[in-house]
C-alpha positions as CSV (number, residue, x, y, z in Angstrom):
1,X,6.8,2.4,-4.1
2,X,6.2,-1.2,-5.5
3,X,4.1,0.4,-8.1
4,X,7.6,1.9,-9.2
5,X,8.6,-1.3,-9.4
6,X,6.8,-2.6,-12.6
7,X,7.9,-0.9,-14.9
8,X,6.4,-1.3,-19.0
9,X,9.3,-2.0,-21.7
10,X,10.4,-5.4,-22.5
11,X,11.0,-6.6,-18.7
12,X,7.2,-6.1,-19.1
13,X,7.0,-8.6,-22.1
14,X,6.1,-12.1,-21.5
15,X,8.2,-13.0,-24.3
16,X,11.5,-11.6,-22.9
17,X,10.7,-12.6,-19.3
18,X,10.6,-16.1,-20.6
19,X,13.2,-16.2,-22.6
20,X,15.7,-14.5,-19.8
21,X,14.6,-17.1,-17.3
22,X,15.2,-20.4,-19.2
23,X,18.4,-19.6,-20.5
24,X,20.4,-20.3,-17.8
25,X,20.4,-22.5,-14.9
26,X,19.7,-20.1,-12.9
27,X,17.1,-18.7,-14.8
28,X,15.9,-22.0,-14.8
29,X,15.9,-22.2,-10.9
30,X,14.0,-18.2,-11.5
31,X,11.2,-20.1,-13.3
32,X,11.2,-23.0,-10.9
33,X,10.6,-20.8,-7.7
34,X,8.4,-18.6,-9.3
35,X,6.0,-22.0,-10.0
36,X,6.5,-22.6,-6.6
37,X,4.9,-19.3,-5.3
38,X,2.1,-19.9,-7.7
39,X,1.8,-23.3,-6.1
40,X,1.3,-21.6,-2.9
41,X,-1.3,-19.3,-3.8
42,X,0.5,-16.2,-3.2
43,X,-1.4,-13.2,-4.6
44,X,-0.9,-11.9,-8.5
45,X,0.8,-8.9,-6.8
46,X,3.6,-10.8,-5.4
47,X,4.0,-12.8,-8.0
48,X,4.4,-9.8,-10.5
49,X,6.6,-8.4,-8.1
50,X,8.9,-11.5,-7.2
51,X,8.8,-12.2,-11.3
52,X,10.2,-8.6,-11.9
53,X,12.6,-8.9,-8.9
54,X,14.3,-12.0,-10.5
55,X,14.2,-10.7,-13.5
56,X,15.9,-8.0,-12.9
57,X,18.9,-9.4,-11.2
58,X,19.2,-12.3,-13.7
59,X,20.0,-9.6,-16.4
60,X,22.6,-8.6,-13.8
61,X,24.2,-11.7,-13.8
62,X,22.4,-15.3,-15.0
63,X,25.9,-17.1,-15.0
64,X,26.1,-18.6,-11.5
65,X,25.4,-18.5,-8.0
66,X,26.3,-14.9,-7.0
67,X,29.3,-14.7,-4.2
68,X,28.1,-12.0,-1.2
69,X,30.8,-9.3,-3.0
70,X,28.5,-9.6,-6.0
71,X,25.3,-9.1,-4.6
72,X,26.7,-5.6,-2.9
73,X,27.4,-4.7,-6.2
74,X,24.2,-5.5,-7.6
75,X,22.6,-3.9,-4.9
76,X,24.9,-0.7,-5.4
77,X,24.3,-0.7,-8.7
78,X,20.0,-0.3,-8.3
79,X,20.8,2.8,-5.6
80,X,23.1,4.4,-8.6
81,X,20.4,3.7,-10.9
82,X,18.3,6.2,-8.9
83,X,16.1,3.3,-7.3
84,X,15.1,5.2,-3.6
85,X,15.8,2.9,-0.2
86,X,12.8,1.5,0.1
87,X,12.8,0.1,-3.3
88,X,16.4,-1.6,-3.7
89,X,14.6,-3.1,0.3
90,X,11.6,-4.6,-1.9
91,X,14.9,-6.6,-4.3
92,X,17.1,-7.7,-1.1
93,X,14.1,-9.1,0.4
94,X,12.5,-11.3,-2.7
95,X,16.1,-12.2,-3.5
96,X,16.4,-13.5,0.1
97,X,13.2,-15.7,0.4
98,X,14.3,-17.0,-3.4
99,X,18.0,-17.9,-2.0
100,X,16.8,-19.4,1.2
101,X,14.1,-21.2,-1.4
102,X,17.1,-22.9,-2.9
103,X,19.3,-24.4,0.4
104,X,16.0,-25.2,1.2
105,X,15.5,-27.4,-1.6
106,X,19.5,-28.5,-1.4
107,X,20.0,-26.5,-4.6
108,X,22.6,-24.7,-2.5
109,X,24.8,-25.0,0.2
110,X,23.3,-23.2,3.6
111,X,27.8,-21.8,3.7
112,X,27.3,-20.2,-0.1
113,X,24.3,-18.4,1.1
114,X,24.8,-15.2,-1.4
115,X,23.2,-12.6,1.3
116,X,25.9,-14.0,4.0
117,X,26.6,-11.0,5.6
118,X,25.5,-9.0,3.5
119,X,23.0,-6.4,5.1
120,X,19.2,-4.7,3.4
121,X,20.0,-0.6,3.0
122,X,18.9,1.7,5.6
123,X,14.8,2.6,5.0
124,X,14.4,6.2,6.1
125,X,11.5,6.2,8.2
126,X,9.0,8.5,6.8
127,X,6.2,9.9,8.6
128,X,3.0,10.2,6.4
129,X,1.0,13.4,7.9
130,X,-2.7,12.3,7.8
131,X,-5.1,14.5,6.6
132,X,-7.0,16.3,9.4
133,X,-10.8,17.0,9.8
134,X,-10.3,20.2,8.4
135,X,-9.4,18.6,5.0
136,X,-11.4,15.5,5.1
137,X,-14.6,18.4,5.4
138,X,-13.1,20.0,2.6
139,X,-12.3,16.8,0.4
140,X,-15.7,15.7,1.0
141,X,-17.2,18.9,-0.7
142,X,-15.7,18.7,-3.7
143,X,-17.4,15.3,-3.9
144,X,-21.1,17.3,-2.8
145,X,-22.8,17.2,-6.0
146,X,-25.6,15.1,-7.6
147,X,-22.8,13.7,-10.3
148,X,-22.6,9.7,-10.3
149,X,-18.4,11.1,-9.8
150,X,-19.4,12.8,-6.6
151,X,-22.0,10.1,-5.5
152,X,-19.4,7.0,-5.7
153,X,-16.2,9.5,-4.6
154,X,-18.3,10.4,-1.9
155,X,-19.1,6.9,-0.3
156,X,-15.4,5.7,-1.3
157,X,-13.6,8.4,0.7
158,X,-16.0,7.9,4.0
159,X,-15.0,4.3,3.6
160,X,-11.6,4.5,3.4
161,X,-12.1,6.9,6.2
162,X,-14.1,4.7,7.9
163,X,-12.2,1.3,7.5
164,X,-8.5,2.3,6.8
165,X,-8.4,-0.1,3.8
166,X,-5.5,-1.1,1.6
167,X,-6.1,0.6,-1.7
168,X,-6.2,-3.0,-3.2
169,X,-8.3,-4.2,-0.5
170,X,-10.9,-1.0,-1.6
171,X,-10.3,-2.0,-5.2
172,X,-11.3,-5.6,-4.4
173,X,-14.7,-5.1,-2.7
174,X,-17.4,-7.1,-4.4
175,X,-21.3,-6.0,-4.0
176,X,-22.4,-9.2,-2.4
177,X,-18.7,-8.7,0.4
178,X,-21.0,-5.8,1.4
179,X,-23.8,-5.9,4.0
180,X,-25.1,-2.1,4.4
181,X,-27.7,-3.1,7.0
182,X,-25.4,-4.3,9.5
183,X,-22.6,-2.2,8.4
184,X,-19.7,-5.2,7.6
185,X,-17.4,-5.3,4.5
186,X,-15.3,-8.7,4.2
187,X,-12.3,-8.0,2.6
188,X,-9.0,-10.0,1.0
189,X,-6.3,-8.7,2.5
190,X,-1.9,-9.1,2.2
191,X,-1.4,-13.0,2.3
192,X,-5.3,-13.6,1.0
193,X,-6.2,-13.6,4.5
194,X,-9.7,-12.7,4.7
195,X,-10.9,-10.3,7.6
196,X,-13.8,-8.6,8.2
197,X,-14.3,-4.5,8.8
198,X,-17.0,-2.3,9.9
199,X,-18.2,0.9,8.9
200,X,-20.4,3.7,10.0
201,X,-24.1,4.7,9.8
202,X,-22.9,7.6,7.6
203,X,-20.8,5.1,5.2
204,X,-23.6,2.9,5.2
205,X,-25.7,5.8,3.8
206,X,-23.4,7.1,1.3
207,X,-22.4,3.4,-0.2
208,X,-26.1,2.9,-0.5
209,X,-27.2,6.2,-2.2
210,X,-24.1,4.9,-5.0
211,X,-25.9,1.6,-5.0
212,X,-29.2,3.0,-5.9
213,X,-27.4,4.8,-8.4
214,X,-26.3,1.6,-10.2
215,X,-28.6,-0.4,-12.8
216,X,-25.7,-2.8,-14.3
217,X,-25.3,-6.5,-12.6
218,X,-21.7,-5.8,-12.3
219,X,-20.3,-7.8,-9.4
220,X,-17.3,-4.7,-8.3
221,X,-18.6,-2.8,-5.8
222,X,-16.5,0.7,-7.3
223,X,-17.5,1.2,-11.1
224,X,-16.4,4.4,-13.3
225,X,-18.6,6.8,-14.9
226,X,-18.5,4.6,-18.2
227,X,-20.0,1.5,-15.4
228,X,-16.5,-0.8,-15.6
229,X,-15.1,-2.5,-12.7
230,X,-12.6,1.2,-11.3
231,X,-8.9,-0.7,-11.3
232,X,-6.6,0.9,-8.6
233,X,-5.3,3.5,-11.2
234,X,-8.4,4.5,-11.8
235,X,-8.6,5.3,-7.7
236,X,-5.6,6.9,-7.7
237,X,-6.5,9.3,-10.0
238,X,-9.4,9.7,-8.6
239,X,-8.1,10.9,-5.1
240,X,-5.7,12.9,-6.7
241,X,-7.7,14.6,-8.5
242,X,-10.2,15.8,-5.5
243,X,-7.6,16.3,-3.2
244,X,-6.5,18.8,-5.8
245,X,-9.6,20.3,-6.5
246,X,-9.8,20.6,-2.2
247,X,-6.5,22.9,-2.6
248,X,-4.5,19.9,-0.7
249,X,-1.6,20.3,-2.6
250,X,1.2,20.6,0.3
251,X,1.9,17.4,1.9
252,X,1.3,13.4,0.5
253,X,-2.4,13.3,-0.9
254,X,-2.5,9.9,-2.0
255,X,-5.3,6.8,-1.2
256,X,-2.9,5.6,1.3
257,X,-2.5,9.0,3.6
258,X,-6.5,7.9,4.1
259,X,-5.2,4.8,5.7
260,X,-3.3,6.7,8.0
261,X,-5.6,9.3,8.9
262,X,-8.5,6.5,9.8
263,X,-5.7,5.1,12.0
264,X,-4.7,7.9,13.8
265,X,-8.3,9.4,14.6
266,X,-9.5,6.0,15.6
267,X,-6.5,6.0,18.0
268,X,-7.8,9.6,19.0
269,X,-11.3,8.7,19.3
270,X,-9.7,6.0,22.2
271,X,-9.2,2.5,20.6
272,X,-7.3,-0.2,21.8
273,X,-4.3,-0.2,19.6
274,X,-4.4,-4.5,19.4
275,X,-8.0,-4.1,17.6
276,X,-6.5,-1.3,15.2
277,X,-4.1,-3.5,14.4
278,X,-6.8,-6.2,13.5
279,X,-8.6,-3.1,11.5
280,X,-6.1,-2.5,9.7
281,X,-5.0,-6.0,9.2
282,X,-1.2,-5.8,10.6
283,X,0.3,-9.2,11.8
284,X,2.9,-7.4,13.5
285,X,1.9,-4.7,16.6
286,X,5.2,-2.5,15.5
287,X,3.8,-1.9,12.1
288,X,0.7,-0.6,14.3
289,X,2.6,1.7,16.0
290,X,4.6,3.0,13.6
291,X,0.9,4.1,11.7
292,X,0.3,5.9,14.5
293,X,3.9,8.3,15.6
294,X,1.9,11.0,12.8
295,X,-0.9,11.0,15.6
296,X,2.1,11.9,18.5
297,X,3.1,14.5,16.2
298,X,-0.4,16.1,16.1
299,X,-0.8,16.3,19.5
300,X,2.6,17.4,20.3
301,X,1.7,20.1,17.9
302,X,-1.7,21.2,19.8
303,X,0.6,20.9,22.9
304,X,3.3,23.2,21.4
305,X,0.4,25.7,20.2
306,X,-0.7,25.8,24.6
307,X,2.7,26.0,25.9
308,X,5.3,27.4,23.3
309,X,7.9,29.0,25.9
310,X,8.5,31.9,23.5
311,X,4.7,33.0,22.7
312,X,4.1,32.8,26.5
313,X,7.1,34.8,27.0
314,X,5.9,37.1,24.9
315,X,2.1,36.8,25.8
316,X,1.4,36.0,22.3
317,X,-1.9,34.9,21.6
318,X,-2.8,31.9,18.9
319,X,-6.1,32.0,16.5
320,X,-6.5,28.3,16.1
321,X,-9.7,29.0,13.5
């Protein structure tokens, strides 16, 4: 969804991004919040994002200091462009920390907020169906060969699998984050806060047949077959490709259903929810939970498969294999 969000064209140009945000005083309070972020060490991701964000509604309107009315329009007007829910969230939310920015820094008055009263759209709140053993078995051998493809594809689906890693986070791995013998991965997470996961014997095995595999001196952990650093792109494709090639081609397929699945079966396997949330790097225990109302489905489903009132009314027997 914040992929979506950078789009190439000239809001991609450095050129026009500059241009747009000192020609106007508020463009010129754009460029001063978005030194202020850099200030604060917020992540290149962000910073793209919040640059775009601004960007974007200073095209809108780079006149003034928008009045509530206006920003309903604005944010209106990014729905009727097609932007989904979620999306037109990611705006109202970088606009808000970038107007509370300003009465922070008496630019404006705290009574001319332009948000006042003026409430995010409605998210749905989609359930992501993680991938069940079933499919992991049968992603896993399409990654079964001798290939360095299969090798690396192999040990990077057991560890997201394993760890329940941000795709970014996966991306980010460097050889020497990794120690194989006592099966820890320190990773950079949202917020560059640093945390530490674990993974399994089986993990550990597959990461180091890949690494015996590798003769460069490249520092990235994840390398394609032509031995450069794999960018998230490149993982994305990836996945979707041997998801496809597994015949998973009926429900969301992507790097981040792995996250999901690794939640919910380490939530079936019987761990404490507050260390999942400290796996999967979650500040906030809702976030946590709401990873995890796919796994309630799956076992309402198993439950439903036991106890359906009509096949017991009908003494209809299920084949579950």
């Amino acid at each position: 969804m914040v992929d979506s969000l950078l789009t190439t064209g000239k809001r991609g140009s450095k050129e026009f991004l500059d241009s747009l945000l000192t020609t106007s005083r508020l463009g010129a309070l754009g460029v001063s919040y978005l030194q202020a972020i850099q200030q604060e060490n917020k992540s290149a991701k962000t910073q793209e994002i919040y640059k775009y964000v601004i960007t974007n509604f200073l095209e809108f309107d780079s006149n003034h200091i928008p009045e509530p009315s206006e920003m309903r329009v604005y944010l209106l007007s990014l729905s009727q462009r097609g932007c989904a829910p979620a999306t037109v969230h990611v705006h109202y939310r970088t606009l808000k920390t970038w107007f509370l920015w300003l009465i922070a820094e008496h630019v404006i008055k705290p009574s001319k907020y332009p948000l006042q009263n003026v409430k995010p759209p409605k998210v749905p709140d989609k359930i992501v169906v993680p991938f069940t053993k079933e499919e992991i078995s049968q992603i896993l051998a399409v990654c079964g060969g001798d290939r360095f493809f299969d090798v690396r594809m192999r040990a990077i689906i057991l560890t997201f699998n394993d760890t329940a890693l941000r795709l970014f986070e996966l991306e980010g791995i460097q050889r020497n984050d990794i120690d194989t013998r006592q099966g820890i991965i320190k990773v950079m997470g949202k917020g560059r806060k640093e945390r530490f996961v674990k993974i399994g014997l089986s993990t550990r095995v597959s990461i180091n047949t890949y690494l015996l595999r590798r003769t460069d001196n490249l520092s990235a952990l994840w390398l394609t077959e032509e031995r450069m650093p794999l960018s998230a792109q490149g993982l994305q494709v990836a996945i979707f490709r041997i998801t496809k090639l597994a015949g998973i081609t009926y429900k969301r397929r992507g790097p981040h259903v792995f996250r999901h699945t690794a939640a919910s079966l380490c939530k079936a396997n019987g761990m404490d929810i507050y260390i999942l949330q400290k796996m999967l790097g979650h500040t906030d225990i809702k976030t946590t939970e709401r990873y995890l109302r796919s796994l309630g489905f799956d076992l309402l489903s198993e439950e439903h498969t036991k106890f359906s009132p009509c096949d017991n009314l009908f003494g209809t027997k299920h084949n579950n294999g």
